[in-house]
N, C-alpha and C positions, 0 to 999 in steps of 0.2 A: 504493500500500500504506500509506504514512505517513496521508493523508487517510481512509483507512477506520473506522469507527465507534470500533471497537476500538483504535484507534492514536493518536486525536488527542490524547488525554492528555500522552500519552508525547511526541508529536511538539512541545505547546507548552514542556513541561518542559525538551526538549532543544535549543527553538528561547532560552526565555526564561535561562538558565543560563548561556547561550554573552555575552550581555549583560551578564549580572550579573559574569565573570569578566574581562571587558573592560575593565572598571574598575576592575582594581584590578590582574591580574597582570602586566600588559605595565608599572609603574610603581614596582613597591613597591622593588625593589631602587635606579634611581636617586633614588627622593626618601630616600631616606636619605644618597645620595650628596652631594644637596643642601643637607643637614641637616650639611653637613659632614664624615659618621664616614668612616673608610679604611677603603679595599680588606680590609686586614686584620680591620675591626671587623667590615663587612659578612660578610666570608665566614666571622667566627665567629659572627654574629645568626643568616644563614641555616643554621650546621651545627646549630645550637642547637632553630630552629624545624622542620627538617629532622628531627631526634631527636622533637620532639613529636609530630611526623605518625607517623615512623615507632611510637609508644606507641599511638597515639590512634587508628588504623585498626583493627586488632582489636578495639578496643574498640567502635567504629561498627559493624563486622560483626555482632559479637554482639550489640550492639544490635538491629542488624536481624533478625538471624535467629532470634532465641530470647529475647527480652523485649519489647520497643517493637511488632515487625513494622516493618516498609523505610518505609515511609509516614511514621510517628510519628517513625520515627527521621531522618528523611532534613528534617522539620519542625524538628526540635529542632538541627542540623546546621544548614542554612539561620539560624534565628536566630541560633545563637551567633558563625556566621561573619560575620553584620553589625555583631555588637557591636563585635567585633574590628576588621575593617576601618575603622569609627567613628572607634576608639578612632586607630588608623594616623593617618589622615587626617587628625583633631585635632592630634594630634601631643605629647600627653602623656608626656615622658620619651621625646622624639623619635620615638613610636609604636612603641618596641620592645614593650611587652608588648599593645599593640595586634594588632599580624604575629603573636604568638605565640599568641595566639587565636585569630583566622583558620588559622593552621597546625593548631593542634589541630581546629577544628570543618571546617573545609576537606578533613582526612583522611576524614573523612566523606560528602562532599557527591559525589563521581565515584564510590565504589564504588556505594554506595547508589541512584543512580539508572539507573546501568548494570546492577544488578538487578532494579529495578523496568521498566526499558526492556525486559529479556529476558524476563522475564516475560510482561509485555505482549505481548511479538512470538512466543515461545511458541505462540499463541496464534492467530495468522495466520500464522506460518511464512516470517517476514518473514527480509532480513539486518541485521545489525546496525549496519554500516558505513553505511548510507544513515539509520540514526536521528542518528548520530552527525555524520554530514556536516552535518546543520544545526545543530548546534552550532559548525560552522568555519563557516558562512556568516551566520549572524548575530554570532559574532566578530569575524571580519572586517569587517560592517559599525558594530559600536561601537566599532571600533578607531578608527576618523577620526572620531567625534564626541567618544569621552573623550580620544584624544588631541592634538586642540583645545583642548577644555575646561580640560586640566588644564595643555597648555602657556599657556596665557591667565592659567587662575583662581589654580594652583597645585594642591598636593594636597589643599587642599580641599575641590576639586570631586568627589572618588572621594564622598566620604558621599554626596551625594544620588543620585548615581548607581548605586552598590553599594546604598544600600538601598533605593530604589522599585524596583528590578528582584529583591529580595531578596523585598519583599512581595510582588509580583506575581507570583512563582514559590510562595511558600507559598499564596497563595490559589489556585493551579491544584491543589495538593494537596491542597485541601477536597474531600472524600469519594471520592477514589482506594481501589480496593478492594486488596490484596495478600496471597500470600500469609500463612496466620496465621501468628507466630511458633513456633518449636518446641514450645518451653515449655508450649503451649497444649493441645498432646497428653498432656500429661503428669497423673496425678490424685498427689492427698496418699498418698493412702492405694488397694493393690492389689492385686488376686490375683497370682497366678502366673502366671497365664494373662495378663492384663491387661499384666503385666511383660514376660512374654515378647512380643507382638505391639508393645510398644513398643520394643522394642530392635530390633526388626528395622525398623520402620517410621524411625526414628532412626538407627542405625548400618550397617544393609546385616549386611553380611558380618561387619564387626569387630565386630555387638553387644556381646560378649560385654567386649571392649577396651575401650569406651568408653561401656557403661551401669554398670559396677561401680562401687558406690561411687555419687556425682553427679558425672557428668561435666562440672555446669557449674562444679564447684570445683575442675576442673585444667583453666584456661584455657577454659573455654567450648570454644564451636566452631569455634575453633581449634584444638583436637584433634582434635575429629575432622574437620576439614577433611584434615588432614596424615594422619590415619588410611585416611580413606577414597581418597584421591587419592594412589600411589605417585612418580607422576612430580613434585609440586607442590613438591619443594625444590629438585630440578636445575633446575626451570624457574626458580624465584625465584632461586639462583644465577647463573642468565643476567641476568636484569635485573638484581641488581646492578652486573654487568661493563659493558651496555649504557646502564644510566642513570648510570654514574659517569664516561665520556666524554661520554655526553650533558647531563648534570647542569653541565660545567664548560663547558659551552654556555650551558644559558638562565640560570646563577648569572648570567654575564661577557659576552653576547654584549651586551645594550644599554650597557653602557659603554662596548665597544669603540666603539658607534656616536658617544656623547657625546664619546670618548676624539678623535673625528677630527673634531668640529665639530657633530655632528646636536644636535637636539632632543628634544622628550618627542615632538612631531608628528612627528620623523623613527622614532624607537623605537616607535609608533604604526604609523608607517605599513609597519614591517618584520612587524609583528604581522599587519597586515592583507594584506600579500601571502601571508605565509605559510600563515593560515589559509586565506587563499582558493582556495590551489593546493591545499590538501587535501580540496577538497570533490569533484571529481574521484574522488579514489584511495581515498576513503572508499567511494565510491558503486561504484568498480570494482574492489576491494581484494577482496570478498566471491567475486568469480567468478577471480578471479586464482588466491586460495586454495584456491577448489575444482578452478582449475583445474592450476594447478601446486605446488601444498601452501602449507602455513605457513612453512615455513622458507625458501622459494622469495620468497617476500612480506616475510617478517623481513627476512632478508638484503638486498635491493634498500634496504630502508631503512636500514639500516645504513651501507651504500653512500652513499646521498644524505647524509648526517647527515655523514660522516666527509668528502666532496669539499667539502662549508660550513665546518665546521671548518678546516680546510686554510684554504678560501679566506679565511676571517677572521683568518687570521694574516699573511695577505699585501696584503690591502686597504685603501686607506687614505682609502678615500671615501665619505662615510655616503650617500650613494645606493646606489651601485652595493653596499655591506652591504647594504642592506635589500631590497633583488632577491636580493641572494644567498639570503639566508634563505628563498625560495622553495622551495630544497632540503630546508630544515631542514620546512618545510610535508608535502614528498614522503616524508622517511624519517621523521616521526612519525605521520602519517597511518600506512603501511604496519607501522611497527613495535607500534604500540597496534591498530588493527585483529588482527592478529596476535595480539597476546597477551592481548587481552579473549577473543580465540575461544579462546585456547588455554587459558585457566582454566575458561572455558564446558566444554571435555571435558573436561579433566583432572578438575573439583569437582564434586561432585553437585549439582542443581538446588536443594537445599535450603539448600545451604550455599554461594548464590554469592556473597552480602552479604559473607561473609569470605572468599573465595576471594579477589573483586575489592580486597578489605580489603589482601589482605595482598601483593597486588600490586603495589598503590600505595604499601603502605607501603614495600617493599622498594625499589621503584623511585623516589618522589618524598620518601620519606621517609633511609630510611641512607644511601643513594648518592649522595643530593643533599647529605647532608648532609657526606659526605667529602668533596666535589668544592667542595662549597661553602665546605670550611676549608682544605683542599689550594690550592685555585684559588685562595684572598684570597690566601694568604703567597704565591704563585707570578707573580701579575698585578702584587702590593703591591714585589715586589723585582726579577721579571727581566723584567717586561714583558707584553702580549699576547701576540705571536707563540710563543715558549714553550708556554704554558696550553692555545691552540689545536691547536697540534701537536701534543700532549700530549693533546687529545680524539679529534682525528682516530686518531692510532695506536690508540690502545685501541677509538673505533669498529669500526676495520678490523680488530682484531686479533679482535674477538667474532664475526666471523663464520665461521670454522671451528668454534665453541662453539656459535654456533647453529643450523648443519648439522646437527650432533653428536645437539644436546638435544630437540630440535624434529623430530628424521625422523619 
């Protein structure tokens, strides 16, 4: 299905992406660590950049869905996150306001192409979880070269690396066709008549809600994402709870590794078991869910995320960590499969660029961002073990919420 006419776009986009994030995400937290700053500094940089993501996806959304179109915007997204990571990697004022651009333009770069992937597959009637899987298997394979590289070169080796694979994704975006932006339905000047078929081709049911007025001047489509989709705040609710146990995971987890002896090659090489066990559950996650629901699928991952957690509080050997993390591989695979489908129903097909927007925002942008200032003062004063425990619980503790939210 991925090799069919109509997919290969899509399939190089989410093969080349998985490269491009290899070089830089498995690293940014300890080369700052190397740069000196504390626990503490760290997990106020990341609540900081954390906050940007969570501003900056909406705004990505609406880009895509009602000015730019997912294409142009997912181009513009792509550049600015090189400059950023550049900018890290150089190390300009130790690369803080470097990460702080990548986090802004970075808000952008997963929703956006998980739109365009859906779209795509739309189209052939594909599952989603198998586009995606190649994104952990090509992960997983730059895992072992940038993390070589960077433990040899330093940080930076991430520039050449983040940006030839930054350009070779914007050039697969040369002449991708996508949906048009909303905006594009819309005239200056209209009858009545004209007005009225655009509010229903725009708004569904709520026209009447969210064409008064210009709806792009109360938050874009971000309103009517929220208008149209009743279930989409309980659900954003849950990821909060789910990604702020998980958040004080991948804030903390590669220190822990550095914390017991490993390397950049060892924090590499937990990246790449990880993603490798999720290419499996990507590929099988899709019939799991049809076959025993989403919250059947959540929950398993939930599970897996919370027995690593645990185990990282009690492990004291950067091997035998970076096996463990294999878990963490099982319940984010299971948990993002899940909840990419579950914004897929919940959001109109119009409005997925901000559906998936505000997903990510919720989940890799606030939640990380608490977890990420929570976790520094918690790691910075009583230790690992603590901060771990303290993810696992609230892992385990979200799955009666996500029973609940998800039936």
């Amino acid at each position: 299905m991925l090799m069919r006419p109509e997919m290969r776009r899509a399939s190089f986009l989410y093969f080349v992406i998985g490269l491009m994030q290899a070089a830089y995400l498995p690293f940014s937290g300890i080369v700052f660590r190397d740069r000196g700053l504390s626990f503490e500094a760290i997990g106020l940089i990341g609540a900081v950049n954390s906050m940007i993501a969570l501003a900056a996806g909406p705004i990505w959304g609406h880009l895509g869905d009602a000015v730019l179109g997912r294409a142009s915007a997912f181009r513009l997204a792509l550049a600015s996150a090189a400059v950023g990571v550049g900018l890290f990697a150089i190390g300009p004022y130790e690369g803080i306001p470097g990460a702080a651009l990548a986090a802004f333009a970075g808000a952008g770069l997963v929703p956006l192409l998980d739109s365009i992937g859906m779209e795509q597959l739309a189209r052939v009637g594909g599952q989603w979880g198998s586009l995606r899987a190649i994104t952990s298997l090509s992960y997983a394979a730059m895992c072992v070269l940038s993390g070589a590289l960077v433990a040899s070169g330093g940080a930076i080796m991430i520039l050449p690396l983040y940006g030839i694979t930054a350009i070779i994704l914007v050039a697969g975006t040369i002449g991708l066709h996508t949906a048009p932006a909303v905006h594009h339905s819309a005239r200056a000047v209209q009858s009545e008549a004209e007005a009225e078929i655009e509010r229903s081709e725009i708004a569904g049911p709520n026209a009447e809600i969210a064409v008064t007025g210009d709806w792009r001047d109360r938050f874009g489509t971000v309103t009517l994402a929220f208008q149209q989709s009743p279930k989409l705040f309980a659900f954003l609710m849950l990821s909060l709870l789910v990604n702020l146990g998980a958040g004080l995971f991948y804030a903390y987890g590669s220190f822990r590794i550095q914390e017991v002896g490993g390397s950049a090659a060892a924090v590499a090489f937990g990246g790449t078991v990880s993603a490798a066990v999720e290419i499996p559950f990507f590929l099988a996650g899709g019939l799991v869910a049809a076959r025993l629901g989403l919250r059947s699928l959540f929950s398993f991952g939930l599970a897996a995320m919370g027995i690593c957690s645990v185990g990282y509080a009690l492990i004291d050997s950067p091997y035998w960590l970076a096996l463990a993390r294999s878990l963490v591989g099982i319940g984010f695979a299971c948990t993002l499969l899940a909840s990419v489908l579950s914004v897929r129903a919940i959001v109109p097909a119009a409005l997925q660029a901000t559906g998936q927007a505000l997903y990510q925002s919720v989940s890799y942008g606030l939640a990380v961002a608490i977890a990420a200032l929570v976790g520094g003062i918690i790691y910075g004063e009583l230790g690992a073990a603590p901060l771990f425990l303290l993810s696992g619980a609230i892992l385990f503790g979200a799955i009666p919420f996500a029973w609940k939210v998800l039936r």
